[in-house]
C-alpha positions in Angstrom: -107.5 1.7 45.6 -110.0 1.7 43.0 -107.9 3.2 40.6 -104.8 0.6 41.1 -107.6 -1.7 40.6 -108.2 -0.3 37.5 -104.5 0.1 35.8 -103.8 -3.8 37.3 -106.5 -5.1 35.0 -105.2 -2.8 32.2 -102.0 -4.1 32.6 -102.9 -8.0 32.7 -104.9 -7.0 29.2 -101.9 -5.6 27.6 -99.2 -8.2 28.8 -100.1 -10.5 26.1 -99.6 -8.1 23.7 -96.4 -7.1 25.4 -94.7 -10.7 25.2 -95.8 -11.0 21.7 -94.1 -8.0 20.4 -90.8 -8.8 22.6 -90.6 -12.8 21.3 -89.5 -11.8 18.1 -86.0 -11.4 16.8 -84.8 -8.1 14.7 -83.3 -9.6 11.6 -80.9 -7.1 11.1 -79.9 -7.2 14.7 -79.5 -10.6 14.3 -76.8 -10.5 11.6 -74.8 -7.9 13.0 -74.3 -9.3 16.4 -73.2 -12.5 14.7 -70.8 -10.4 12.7 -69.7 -8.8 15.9 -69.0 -11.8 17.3 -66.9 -13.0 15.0 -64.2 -10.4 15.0 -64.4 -8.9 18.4 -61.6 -10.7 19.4 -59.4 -10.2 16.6 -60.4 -6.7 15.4 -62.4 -5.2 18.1 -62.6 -1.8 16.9 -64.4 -3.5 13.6 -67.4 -5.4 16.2 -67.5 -2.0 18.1 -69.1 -0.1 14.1 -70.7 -3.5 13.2 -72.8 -3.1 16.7 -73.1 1.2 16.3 -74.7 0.6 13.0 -77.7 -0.7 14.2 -78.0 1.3 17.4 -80.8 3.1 16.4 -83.4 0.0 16.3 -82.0 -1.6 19.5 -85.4 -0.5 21.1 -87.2 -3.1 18.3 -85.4 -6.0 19.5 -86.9 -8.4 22.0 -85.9 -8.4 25.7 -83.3 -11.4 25.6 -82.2 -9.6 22.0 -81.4 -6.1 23.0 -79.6 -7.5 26.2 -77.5 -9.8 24.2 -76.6 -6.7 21.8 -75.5 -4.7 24.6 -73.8 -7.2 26.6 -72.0 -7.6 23.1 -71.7 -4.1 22.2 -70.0 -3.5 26.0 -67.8 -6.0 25.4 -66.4 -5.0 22.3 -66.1 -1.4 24.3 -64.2 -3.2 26.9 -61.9 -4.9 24.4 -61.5 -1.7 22.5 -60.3 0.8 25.2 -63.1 2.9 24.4 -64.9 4.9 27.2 -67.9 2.4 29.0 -68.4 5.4 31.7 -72.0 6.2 30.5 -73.3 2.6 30.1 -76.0 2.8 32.6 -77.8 0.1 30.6 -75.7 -2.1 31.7 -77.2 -2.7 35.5 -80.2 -3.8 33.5 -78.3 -6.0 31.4 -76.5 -7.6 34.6 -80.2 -8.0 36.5 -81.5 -9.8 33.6 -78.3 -12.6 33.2 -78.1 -13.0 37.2 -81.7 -14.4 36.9 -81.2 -16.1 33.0 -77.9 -16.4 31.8 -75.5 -19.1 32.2 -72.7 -19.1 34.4 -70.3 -17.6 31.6 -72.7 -14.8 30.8 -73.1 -14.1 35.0 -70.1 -13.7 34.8 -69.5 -11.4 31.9 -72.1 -9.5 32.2 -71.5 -8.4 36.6 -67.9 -8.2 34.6 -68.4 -5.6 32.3 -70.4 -3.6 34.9 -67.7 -3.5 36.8 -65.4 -2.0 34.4 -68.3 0.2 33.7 -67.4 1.3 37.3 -63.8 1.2 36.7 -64.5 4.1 33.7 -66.4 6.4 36.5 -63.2 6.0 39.3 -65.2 4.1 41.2 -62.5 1.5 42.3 -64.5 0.3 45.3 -68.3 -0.7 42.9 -65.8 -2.1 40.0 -63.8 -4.4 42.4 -67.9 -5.6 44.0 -69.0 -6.2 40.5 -65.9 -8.4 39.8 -66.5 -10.3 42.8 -69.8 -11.0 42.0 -68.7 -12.3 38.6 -66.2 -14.1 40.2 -69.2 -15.8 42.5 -70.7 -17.0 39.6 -67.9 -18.8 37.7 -67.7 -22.6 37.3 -64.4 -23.6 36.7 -64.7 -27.1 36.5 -67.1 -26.7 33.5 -65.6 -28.0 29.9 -67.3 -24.1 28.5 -65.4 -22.5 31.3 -64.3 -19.2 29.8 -60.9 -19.1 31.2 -59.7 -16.4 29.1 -63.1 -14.0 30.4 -61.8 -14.8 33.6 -58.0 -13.9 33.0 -58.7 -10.5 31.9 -61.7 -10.3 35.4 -58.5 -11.0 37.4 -56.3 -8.7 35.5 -58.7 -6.1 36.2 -58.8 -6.9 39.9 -54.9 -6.6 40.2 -55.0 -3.0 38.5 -58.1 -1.9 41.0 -56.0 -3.5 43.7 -52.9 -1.5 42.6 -54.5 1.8 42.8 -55.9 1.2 46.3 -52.3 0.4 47.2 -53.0 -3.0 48.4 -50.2 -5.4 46.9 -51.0 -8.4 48.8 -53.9 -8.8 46.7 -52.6 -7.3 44.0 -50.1 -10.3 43.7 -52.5 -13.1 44.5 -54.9 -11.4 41.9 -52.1 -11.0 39.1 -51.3 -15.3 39.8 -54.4 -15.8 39.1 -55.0 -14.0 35.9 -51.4 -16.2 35.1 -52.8 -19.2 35.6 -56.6 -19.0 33.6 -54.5 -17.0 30.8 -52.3 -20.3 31.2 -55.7 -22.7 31.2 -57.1 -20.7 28.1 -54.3 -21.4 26.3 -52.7 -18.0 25.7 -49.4 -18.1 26.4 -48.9 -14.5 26.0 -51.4 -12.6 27.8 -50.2 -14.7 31.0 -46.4 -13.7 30.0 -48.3 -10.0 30.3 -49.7 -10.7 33.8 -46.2 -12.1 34.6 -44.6 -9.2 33.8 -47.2 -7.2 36.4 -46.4 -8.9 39.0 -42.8 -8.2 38.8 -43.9 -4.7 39.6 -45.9 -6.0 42.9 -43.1 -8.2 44.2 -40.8 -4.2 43.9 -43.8 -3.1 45.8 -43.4 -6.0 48.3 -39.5 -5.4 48.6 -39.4 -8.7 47.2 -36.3 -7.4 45.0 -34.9 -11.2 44.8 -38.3 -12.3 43.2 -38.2 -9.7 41.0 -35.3 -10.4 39.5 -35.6 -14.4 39.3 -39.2 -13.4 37.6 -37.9 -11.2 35.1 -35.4 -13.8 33.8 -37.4 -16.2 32.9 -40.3 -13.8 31.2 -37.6 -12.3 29.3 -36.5 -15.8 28.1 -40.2 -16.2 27.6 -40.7 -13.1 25.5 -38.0 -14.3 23.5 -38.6 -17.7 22.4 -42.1 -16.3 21.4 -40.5 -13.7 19.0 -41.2 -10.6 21.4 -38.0 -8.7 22.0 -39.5 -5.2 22.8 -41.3 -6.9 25.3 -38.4 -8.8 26.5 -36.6 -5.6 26.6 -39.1 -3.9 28.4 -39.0 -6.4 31.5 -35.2 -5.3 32.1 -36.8 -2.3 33.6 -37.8 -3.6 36.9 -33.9 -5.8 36.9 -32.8 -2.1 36.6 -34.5 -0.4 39.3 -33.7 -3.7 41.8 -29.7 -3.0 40.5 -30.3 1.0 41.4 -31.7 0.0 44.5 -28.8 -1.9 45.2 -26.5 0.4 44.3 -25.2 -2.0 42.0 -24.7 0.3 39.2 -21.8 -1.5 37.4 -24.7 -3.8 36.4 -26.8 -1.0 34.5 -24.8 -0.7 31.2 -25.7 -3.7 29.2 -29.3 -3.5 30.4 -29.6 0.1 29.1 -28.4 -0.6 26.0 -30.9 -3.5 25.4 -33.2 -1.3 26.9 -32.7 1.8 24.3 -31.9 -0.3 21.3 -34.9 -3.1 21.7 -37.8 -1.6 23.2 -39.0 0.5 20.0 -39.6 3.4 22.4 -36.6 5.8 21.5 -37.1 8.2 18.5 -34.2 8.6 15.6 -32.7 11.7 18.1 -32.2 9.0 20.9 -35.2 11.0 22.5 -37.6 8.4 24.8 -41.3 8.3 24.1 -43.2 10.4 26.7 -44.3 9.3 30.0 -41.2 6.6 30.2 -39.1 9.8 31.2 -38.3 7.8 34.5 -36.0 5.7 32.4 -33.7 8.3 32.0 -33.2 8.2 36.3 -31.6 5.1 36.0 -28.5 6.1 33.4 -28.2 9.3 35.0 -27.5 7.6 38.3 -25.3 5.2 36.4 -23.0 8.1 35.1 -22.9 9.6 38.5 -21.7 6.5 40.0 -19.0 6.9 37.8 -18.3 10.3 38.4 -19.2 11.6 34.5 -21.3 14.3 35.9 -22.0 16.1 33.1 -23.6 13.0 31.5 -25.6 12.1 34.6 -26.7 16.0 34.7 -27.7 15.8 31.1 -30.0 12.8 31.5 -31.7 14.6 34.8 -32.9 17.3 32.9 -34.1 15.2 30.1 -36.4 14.0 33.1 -37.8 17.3 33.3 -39.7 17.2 30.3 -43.4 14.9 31.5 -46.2 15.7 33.7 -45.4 13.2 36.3 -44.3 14.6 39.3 -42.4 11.9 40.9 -40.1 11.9 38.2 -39.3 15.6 38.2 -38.7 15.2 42.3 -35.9 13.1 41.3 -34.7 14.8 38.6 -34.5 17.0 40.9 -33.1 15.1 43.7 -30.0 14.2 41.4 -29.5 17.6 40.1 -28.8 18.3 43.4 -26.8 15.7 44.0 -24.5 16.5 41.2 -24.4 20.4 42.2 -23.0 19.9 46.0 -20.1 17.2 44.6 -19.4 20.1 42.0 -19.0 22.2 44.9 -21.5 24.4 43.2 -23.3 25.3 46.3 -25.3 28.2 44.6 -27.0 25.6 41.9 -27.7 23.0 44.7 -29.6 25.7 46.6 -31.9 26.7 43.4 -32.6 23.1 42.6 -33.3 22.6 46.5 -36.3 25.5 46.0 -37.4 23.6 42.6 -37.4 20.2 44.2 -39.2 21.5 47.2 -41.6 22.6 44.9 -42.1 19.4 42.6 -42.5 17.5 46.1 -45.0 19.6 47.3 -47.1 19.4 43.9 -46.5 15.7 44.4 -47.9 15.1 47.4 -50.6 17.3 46.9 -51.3 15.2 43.9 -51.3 11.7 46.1 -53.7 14.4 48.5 -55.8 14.2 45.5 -55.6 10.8 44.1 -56.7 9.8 48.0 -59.6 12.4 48.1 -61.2 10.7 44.9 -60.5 7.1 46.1 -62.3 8.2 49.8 -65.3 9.4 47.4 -65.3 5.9 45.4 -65.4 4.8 48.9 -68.4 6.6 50.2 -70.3 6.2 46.9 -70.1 2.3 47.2 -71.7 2.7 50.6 -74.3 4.4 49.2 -74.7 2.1 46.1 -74.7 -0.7 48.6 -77.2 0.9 50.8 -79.4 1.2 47.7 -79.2 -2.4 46.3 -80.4 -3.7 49.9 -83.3 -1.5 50.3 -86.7 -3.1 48.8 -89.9 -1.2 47.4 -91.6 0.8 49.8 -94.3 2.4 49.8 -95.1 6.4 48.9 -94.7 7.6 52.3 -91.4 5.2 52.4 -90.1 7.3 49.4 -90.5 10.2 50.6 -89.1 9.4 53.9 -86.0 7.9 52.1 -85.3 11.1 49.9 -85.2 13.3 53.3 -83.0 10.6 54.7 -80.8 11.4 51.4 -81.3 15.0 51.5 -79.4 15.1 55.2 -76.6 12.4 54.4 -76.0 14.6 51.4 -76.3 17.5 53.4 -73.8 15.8 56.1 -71.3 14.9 53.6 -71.1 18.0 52.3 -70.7 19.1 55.7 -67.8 16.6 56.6 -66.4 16.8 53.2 -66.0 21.2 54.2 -64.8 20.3 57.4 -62.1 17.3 56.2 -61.4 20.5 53.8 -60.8 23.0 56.1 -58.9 20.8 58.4 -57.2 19.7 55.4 -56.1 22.8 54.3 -55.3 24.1 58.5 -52.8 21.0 58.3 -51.3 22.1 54.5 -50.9 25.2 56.1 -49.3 24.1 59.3 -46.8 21.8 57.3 -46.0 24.5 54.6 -45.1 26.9 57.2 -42.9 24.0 59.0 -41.3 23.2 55.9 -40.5 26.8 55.3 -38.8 27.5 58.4 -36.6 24.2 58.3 -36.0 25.1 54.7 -34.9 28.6 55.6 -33.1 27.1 58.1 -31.2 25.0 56.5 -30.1 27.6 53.2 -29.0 29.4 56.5 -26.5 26.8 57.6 -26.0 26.4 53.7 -24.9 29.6 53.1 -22.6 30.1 56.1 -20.9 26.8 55.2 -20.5 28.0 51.7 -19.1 31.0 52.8 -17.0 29.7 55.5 -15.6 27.1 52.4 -14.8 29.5 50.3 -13.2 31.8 52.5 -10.4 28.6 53.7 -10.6 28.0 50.2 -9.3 30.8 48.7 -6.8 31.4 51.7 -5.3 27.6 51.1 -5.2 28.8 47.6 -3.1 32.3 48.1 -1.0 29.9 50.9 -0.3 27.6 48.4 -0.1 29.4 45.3 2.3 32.2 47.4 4.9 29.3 48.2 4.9 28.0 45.0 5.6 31.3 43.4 8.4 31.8 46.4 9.9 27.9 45.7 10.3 28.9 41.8 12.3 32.2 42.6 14.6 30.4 45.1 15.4 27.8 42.7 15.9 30.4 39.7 18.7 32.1 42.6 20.1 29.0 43.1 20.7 28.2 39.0 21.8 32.1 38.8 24.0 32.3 41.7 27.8 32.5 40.4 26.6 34.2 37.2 26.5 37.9 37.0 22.9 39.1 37.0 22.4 42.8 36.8 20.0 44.6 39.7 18.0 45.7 37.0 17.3 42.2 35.6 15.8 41.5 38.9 13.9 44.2 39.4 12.4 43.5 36.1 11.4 40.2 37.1 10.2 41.4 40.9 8.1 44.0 38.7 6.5 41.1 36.3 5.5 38.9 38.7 4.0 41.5 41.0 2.2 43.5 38.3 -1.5 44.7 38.4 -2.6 42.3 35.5 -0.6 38.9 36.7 -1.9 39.7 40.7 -5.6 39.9 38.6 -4.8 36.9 36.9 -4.4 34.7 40.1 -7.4 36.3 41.7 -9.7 35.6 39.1 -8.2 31.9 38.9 -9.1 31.5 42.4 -12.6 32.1 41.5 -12.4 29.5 38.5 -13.2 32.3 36.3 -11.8 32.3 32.8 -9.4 35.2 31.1 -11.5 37.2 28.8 -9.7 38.4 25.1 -9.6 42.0 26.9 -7.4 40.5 29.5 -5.4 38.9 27.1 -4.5 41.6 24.9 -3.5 43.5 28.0 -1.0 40.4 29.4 0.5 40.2 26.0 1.3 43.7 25.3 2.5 44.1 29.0 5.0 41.5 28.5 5.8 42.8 25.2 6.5 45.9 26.9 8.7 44.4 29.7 10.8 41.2 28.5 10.2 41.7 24.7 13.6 39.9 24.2 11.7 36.8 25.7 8.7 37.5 22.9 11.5 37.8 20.1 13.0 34.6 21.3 9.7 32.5 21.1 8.6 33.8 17.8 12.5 33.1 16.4 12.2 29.7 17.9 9.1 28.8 15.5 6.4 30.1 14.2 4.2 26.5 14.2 2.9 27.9 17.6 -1.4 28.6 17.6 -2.7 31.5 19.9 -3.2 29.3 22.1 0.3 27.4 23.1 1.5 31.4 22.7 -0.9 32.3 25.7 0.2 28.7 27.8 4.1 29.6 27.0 3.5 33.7 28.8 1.7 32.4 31.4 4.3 29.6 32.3 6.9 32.1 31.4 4.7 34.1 34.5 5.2 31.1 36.8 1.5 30.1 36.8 1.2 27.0 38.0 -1.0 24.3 35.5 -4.3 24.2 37.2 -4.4 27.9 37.6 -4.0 28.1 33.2 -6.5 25.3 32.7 -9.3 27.2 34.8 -8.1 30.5 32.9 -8.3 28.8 29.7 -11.2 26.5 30.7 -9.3 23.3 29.7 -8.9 20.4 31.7 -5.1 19.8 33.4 -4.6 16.6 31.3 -4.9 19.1 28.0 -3.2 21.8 29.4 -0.5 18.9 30.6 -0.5 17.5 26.4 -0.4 21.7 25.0 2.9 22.3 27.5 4.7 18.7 26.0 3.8 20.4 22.5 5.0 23.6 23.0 8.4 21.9 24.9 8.7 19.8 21.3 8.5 22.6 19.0 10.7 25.1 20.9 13.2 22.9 23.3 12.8 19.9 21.0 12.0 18.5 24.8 9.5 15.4 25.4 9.1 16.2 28.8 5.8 19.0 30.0 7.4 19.5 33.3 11.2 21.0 32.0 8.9 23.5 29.7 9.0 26.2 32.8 12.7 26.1 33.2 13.7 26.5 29.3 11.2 29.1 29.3 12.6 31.1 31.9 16.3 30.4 30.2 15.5 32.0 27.0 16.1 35.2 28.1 19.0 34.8 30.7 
């Protein structure tokens, strides 16, 4: 006690001394802050090195000096996107302006604590310290700083957005509308607008969404913005999507790609917008042009979000099973399986860190209630937070191990109704292609069988030779045309070694039929010489298009050519017949 005694009468000795040396402004100081303030709005980067430059004699200013600086200096931080994680100074500098400042500078300063707190991922601290600024504001003052309390709401609808509460989100995001309104900047509440378009899609408030984004787009406009005008047809998009309304897509997209600046010369979409790319591959696959919607879903590939590569995934899938391509949709099955697994293990994350923000802004409110104690109160207070340590570490292991029991669990269920289903999959595929292919020899048989009947029927009355027939029984049932059908039915293509075998064959057996066609005209490429064997074969015109990996319409406009040149016939379908003529 004597002691205390002691350093108490020391300390009243030295406290005028104390208040002498903090009354006195720093010149220097002085002038820079005013500096500062001048461009912090307009060039906050330029504030932000005004304020560094005189870092080094902050500790020379006076108490109401160095807490203006770095209420200044963490504003221009703020304003500046730079990092505000390790301003610890700034609980001091929020203490000292809930007991001195003015309501503005309560306000700002529990403001710019919070977002202090927002830096560190603690949602839960940043969203108290914004309600405490909140607390402090008086509106109906004629120094109300409206705009201060635009961006305080702002930030309260993006805290409220990452704890997935859009309630509040939207009531938030209205109310950074209407200060950004009462501040008189049109444009940052256009901004805040455009926000809450995204909450109503939360909400399934699709109908909002889309009345909302007409009139900030007609907003944007009239105040020269058309990349953020173009930007807000992404939400009318994803509502038309939703819909299914995908007739509407096209003249959005093109606004989208041509007025939103984000697209590189290549066409190529700046990163992390990859989802964009979801909504015209969806388009394209509503119309059926597959290989456009399955170009634009690999395209989605390329980011590091993982809820766009599970649906990039999703529609590759998609596309492979209405290709038939069963094979495909079962590897892009595994790969989505994958990407939705690393996604919700992501969201396991994301929900992990927001539990901690949680428990730390229990602890942080435990520790702002608790006054001075005494030694023996200290001590007893560090034990008490040596065993809730201790006990969250022991809940946070056991919330892990369950964690990972469940993970477990749901991988192994997953993998079972996964193999379960490739399974079914691959008995269906096999059962599909085994009626396929017997539909197809059915078919392909008659066809074959139709074509010789009606050849008897034009030959009956003439005089054809044993020998002629056999010839043609021997062409159509030769080892290289029965290949020829098989590997049609499998939608495989002839290779030039196949080729050069068909050719000399029927070189070999009806080489009057070759001498013919090459008399006829010589105008014919390689290629309407390979459609005129093969028709002369009686293959039918989707069996050549999948051996020369052409679609039926071009095989359809080759046969009409050929017809021309040789017959001087218009017509593809009476090609077959003079064929088959030329050498009667």
């Amino acid at each position: 006690m004597h002691r205390l005694s002691v350093a108490l009468r020391c300390l009243l000795l030295a406290l005028p001394i104390l208040l002498a040396a903090s009354c006195s402004d720093n010149p220097r100081g002085a002038e820079a802050m005013a500096k500062a303030q001048q461009v912090i709005k307009a060039n906050p980067d330029s504030a932000l090195a005004i304020l560094r430059s005189v870092s080094s004699e902050a500790d020379d200013f006076s108490r109401s000096q160095r807490m203006a600086y770095y209420l200044l200096l963490a504003d221009a931080k703020n304003k500046a996107y730079a990092d505000m994680s390790a301003d610890s100074i700034m609980h001091e500098v929020a203490d000292y302006y809930d007991t001195w400042g003015d309501s503005n500078e309560k306000m700002r300063a529990n403001y710019l604590l919070g977002c202090v707190y927002r830096d560190q991922g603690y949602s839960p601290i940043a969203l108290k310290y914004y309600n405490d600024a909140v607390s402090h504001v008086d509106t109906s003052a004629s120094n109300c700083d409206y705009a201060m309390l635009a961006s305080l709401y702002g930030q309260m609808g993006h805290v409220y957005r990452m704890q997935t509460s859009p309630i509040h989100e939207l009531e938030a995001g209205k109310q950074a509308v209407r200060f950004a309104l009462k501040a008189g900047d049109t444009l940052t509440a256009l901004n805040h607008s455009a926000r809450i378009c995204l909450t109503y899609k939360s909400l399934g408030h699709l109908d909002s969404v889309l009345i909302v984004s007409d009139k900030i787009i007609k907003a944007y406009k009239a105040h020269g913005r058309p990349a953020e005008a173009a930007m807000q047809t992404g939400p009318i998009m994803e509502v038309y999507a939703e819909r299914n309304e995908f007739d509407k897509l096209p003249p959005l997209i093109e606004i989208y790609e041509k007025q939103t600046g984000l697209f590189d010369k290549s066409g190529n979409i700046a990163k992390g917008f990859e989802i964009f790319y979801d909504m015209k591959a969806r388009y394209y696959e509503s119309i059926n042009k597959l290989d456009s919607a399955e170009l634009y879903y690999k395209k989605m590939l390329d980011t590091k979000f993982y809820n766009c590569i599970e649906a990039a995934y999703k529609g590759l899938i998609s596309i492979a099973m209405k290709r038939g391509d069963f094979k495909t949709a079962s590897e892009y099955s595994v790969r989505y399986c994958k990407a939705k697994d690393s996604h919700a293990l992501q969201r396991s994350s994301t929900e992990i860190n927001r539990m901690h923000s949680i428990y730390k802004y229990e602890a942080i409110q435990r520790k702002m209630t608790e006054t001075e104690a005494q030694n023996y109160k200290i001590k007893l207070m560090l034990v008490i937070l040596c065993f809730i340590i201790i006990l969250a570490l022991y809940i946070a292991y056991a919330l892990y191990k369950r964690m990972k029991h469940r993970s477990l669990q749901v991988k192994l269920e997953n993998a079972q109704k996964y193999n379960s289903i490739i399974e079914k999959l691959n008995q269906s595929q096999q059962d599909y292609e085994t009626l396929m292919c017997d539909n197809q020899n059915y078919i392909n048989q008659k066809e074959r069988e139709i074509d010789n009947l009606k050849l008897q029927l034009r030959d009956y009355g003439h005089e054809v030779s044993l020998e002629k027939w056999d010839i043609e029984r021997n062409l159509y049932t030769s080892v290289i045309v029965q290949h020829l059908h098989k590997i049609a039915q499998r939608g495989e293509s002839i290779t030039q070694k196949e080729t050069k075998e068909l050719m000399e064959y029927v070189a070999e057996i009806i080489p009057l039929f070759v001498a013919e066609i090459k008399s006829k005209s010589d105008a014919l490429s390689e290629t309407e010489y390979l459609v005129c064997i093969l028709c002369r074969l009686r293959f039918i015109p989707s069996e050549i298009a999948i051996l020369l990996d052409m679609s039926a319409q071009r095989i359809t406009n080759i046969r009409q050519a050929i017809n021309i040149k040789l017959f001087n016939d218009k017509s593809a379908k009476t090609l077959n017949r003079n064929l088959i003529a030329l050498d009667k």
